[in-house]
KOLMAR-475571 format. One record per residue (C-alpha): residue in three letters; x, y, z. Coordinates in steps of 0.05 Angstrom, whole numbers, padded with zeros to 5 digits, always signed. Layout:
residues N
ALAXYZ;...
***
This chain:
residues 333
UNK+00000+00000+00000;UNK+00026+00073-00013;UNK+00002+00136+00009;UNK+00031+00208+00004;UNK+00023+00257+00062;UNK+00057+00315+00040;UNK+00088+00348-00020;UNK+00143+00291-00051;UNK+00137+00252+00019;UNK+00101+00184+00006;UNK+00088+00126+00052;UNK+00094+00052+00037;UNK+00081-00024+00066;UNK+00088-00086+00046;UNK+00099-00153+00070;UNK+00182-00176+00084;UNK+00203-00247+00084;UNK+00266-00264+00112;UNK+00295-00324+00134;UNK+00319-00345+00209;UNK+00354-00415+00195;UNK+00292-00462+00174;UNK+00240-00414+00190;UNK+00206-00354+00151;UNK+00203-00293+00178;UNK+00145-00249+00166;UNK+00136-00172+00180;UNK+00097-00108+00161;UNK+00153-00064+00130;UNK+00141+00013+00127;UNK+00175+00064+00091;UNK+00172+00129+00094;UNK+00210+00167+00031;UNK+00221+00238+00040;UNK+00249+00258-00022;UNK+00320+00224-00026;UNK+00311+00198+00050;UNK+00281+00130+00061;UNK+00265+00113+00132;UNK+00248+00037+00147;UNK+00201+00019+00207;UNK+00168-00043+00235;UNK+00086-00039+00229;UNK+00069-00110+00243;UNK+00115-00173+00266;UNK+00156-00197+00268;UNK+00124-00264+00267;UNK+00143-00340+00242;UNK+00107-00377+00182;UNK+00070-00420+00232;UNK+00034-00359+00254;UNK-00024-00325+00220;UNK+00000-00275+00169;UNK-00025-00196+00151;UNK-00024-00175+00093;UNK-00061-00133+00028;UNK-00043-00071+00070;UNK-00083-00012+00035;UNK-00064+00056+00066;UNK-00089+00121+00055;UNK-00078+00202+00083;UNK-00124+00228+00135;UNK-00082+00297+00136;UNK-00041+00333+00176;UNK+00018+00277+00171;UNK-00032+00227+00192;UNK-00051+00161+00156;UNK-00101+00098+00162;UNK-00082+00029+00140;UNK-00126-00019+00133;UNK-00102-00101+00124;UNK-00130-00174+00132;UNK-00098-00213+00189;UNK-00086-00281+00144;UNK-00071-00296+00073;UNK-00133-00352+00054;UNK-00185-00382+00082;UNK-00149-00438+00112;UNK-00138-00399+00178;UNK-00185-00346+00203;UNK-00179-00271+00168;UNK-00203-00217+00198;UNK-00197-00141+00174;UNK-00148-00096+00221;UNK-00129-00020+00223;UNK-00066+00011+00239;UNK-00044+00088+00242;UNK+00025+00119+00221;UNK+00033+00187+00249;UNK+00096+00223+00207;UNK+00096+00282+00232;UNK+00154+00270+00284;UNK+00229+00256+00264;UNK+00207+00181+00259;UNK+00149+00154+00242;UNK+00094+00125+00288;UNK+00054+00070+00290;UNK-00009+00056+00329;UNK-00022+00006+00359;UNK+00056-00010+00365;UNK+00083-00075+00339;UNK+00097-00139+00376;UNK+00138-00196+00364;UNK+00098-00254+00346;UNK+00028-00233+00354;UNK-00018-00179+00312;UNK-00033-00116+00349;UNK-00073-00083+00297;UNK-00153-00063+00314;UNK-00204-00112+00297;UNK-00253-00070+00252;UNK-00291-00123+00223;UNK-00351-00157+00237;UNK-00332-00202+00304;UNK-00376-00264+00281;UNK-00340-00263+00211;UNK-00276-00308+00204;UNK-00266-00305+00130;UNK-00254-00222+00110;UNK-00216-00206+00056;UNK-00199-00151+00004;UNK-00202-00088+00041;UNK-00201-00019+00016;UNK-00204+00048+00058;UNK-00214+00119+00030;UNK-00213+00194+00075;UNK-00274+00234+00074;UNK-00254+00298+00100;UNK-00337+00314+00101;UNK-00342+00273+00153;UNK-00275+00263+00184;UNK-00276+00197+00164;UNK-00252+00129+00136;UNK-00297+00094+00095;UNK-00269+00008+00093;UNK-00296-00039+00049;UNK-00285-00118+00046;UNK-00313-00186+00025;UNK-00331-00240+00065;UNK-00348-00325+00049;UNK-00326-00363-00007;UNK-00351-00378-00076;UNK-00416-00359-00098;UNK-00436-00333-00020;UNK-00393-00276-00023;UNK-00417-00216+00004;UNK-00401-00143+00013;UNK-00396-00101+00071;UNK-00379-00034+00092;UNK-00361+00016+00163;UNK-00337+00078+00185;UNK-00273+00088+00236;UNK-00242+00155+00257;UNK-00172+00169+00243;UNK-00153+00132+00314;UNK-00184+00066+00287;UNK-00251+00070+00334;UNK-00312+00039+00297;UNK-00365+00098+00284;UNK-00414+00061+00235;UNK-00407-00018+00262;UNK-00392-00067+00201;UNK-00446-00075+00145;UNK-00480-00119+00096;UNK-00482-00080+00039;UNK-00493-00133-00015;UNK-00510-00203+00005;UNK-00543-00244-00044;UNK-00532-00319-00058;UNK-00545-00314-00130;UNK-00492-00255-00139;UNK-00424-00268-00122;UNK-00379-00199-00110;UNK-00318-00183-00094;UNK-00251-00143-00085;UNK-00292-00077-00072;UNK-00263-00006-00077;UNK-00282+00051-00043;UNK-00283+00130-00057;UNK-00305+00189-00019;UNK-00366+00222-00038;UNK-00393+00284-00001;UNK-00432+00266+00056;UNK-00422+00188+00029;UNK-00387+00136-00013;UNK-00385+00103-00075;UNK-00357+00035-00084;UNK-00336-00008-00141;UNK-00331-00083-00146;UNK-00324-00152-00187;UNK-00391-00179-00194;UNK-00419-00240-00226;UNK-00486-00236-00236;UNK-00526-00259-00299;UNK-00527-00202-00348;UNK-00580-00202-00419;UNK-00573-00148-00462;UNK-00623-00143-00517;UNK-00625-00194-00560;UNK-00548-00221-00546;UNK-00570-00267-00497;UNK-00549-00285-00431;UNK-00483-00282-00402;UNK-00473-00320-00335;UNK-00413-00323-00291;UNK-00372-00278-00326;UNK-00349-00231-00282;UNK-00351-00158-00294;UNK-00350-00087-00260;UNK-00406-00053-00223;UNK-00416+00013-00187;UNK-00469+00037-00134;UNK-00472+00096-00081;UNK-00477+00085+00003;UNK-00486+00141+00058;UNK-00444+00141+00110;UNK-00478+00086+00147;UNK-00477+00037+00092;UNK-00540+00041+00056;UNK-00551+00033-00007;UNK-00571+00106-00041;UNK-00632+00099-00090;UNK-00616+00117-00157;UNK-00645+00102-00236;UNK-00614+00080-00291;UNK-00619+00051-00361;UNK-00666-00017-00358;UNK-00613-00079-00370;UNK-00553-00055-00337;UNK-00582-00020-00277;UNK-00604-00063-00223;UNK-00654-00029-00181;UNK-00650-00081-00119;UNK-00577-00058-00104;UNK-00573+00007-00136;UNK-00516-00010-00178;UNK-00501+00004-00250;UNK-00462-00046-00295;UNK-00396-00014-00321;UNK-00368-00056-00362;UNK-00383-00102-00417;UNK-00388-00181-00406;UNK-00398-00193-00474;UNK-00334-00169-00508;UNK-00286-00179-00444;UNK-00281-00203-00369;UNK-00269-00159-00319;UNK-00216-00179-00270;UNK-00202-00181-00203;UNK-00154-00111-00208;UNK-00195-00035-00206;UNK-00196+00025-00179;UNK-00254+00079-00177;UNK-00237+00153-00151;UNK-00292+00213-00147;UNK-00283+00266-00196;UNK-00342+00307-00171;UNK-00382+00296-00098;UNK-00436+00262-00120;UNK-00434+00271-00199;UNK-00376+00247-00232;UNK-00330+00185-00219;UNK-00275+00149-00257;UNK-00270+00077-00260;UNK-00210+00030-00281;UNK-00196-00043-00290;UNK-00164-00097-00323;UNK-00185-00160-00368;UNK-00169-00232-00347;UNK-00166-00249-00429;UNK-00095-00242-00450;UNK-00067-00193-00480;UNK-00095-00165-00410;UNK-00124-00091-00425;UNK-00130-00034-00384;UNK-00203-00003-00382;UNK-00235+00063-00376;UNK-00305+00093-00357;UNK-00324+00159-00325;UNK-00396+00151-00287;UNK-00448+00214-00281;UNK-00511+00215-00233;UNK-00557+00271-00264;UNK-00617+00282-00223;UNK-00612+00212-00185;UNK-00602+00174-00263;UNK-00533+00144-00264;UNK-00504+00124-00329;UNK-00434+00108-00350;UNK-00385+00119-00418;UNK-00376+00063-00463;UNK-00312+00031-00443;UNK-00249+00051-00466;UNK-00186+00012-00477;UNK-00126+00061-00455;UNK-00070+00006-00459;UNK-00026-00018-00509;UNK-00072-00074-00551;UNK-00009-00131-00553;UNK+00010-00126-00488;UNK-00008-00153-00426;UNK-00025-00100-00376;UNK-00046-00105-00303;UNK-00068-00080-00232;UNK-00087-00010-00252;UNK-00086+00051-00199;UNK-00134+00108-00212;UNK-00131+00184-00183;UNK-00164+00247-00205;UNK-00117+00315-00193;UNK-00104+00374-00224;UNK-00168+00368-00265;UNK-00139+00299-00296;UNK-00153+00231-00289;UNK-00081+00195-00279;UNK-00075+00121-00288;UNK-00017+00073-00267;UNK-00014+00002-00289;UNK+00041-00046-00298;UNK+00055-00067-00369;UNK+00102-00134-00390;UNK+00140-00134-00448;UNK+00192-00189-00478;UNK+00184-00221-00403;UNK+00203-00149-00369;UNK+00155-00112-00332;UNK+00146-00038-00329;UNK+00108+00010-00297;UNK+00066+00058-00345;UNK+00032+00118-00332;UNK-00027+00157-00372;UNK-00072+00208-00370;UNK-00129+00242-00408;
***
């Protein structure tokens, strides 16, 4: 996960492996880059393979030097997985992590839902409306997936307890992402719901890209759309396009406009893997989205696009392979 939290200052974590004769040693590595300074620090661990393992650390600025980070505490199913938050203060000469780390156990906050065992996938964005995080995650397996959704401050206490935003037996989704949005959120997610179109037919199981709008307590905002790919019993609005491509797991969604305009990215599991575009618009509670766009190279495979909107641009970073090398490519419009 990356973050910045100030003008050429950035913020990064990932996992670290390391090895201690025949064991694996896991940690939560931080670092904070201040232009050419790189300071390392310890946000989780250190802990041995036997243990349970964080990881998919997400992290993003609250302000003022001050950011969330959001992880699950195991890597699969086998072992339970629960979501956690952490802080990093960097406005001192180091930085500073709360709660601190311990050897050998997990000291992060339990945010999710206490009688779930199997979260996954989280995602946090700021709302500086409501001096905020907004954390989305999936929970279950297979085709019982489901969706929820919560509020913490910027200490990691739970405002708006976790919610079921989506559950629905006959729709799996997953790997949600989250943006701020006025006095609210809008999220983004995989879904695999049976799609007809027309006279094309239906398409089942093939997964695609949906958005929908929540308040800040997790409900579902009403809204209209086109008849075929809006779904009024959730709200949401299908993005993409099953019939040509599936979606995959990797997107991003970021607000352009509080409760107007939002831009939407993801990837294709068919290789060459694409990079695609859409910008959303709610008019008058009627949300409707562009035809997709393919903004990567058409013979090369291209993967886990990053979407943000600044300086009156949408930016997008994805990672593009080449002859067996990967790069890292950057466009905007």
């Amino acid at each position: 996960g990356t973050a910045s939290y100030g003008t050429d200052k950035f913020v990064t974590v990932s996992q670290s492996q390391d090895k201690n004769g025949i064991l694996n040693i896991f940690q939560l590595v931080g670092h904070a880059v201040d232009g050419t300074d790189n300071m390392e620090f310890v946000v989780e661990g250190p802990y041995n393979y036997a243990n349970e393992r964080p990881g998919y650390p997400v992290l993003e600025k609250a302000g003022d030097g001050k950011v969330g980070m959001i992880y699950q505490s195991s890597p699969s199913s086998s072992t339970p997985s629960h979501i956690l938050f952490k802080s990093i203060d960097l406005t001192g000469a180091t930085p500073s992590v709360s709660p601190t780390a311990e050897s050998g156990q997990q000291t992060g906050i339990k945010v999710s839902s206490a009688s779930m065992d199997d979260s996954f996938f989280p995602d946090i964005a700021w709302n500086s409306q409501l001096n905020l995080f907004g954390v989305v995650y999936e929970s279950g397996s297979a085709k019982s997936k489901k969706l929820h959704f919560l509020t913490v401050d910027a200490s990691g206490n739970v405002v708006t307890e976790a919610k079921t935003v989506l559950d629905d037996d006959e729709i799996q989704v997953q790997f949600p992402k989250i943006s701020a949005d006025g006095d609210g959120f809008v999220i983004a997610w995989e879904d695999f719901r049976t799609i007809e179109i027309g006279d094309a037919g239906p398409v089942e199981g093939t997964p695609s890209v949906r958005i929908a709008q929540v308040d800040d307590k997790g409900n579902l905002k009403t809204l209209t759309g086109t008849a075929e790919i809006f779904d009024p019993a959730d709200n949401s609005l299908l993005i993409s396009n099953p019939y040509v491509l599936e979606a995959s797991i990797y997107l991003d969604v970021v607000t352009k406009e509080a409760g107007k305009t939002y831009g939407v990215v993801w990837a294709t599991q068919t290789a060459p893997l694409q990079i695609y575009f859409s910008e959303v618009t709610i008019d008058n509670g009627t949300i409707s989205a562009t035809v997709q766009k393919n903004i990567s190279d058409n013979n090369l495979n291209c993967d886990t696009p990053e979407l943000i909107y600044k300086d009156g641009k949408y930016q997008v970073v994805w990672t593009e392979k080449e002859s067996g090398n990967y790069k890292i490519v950057t466009a905007h419009n």
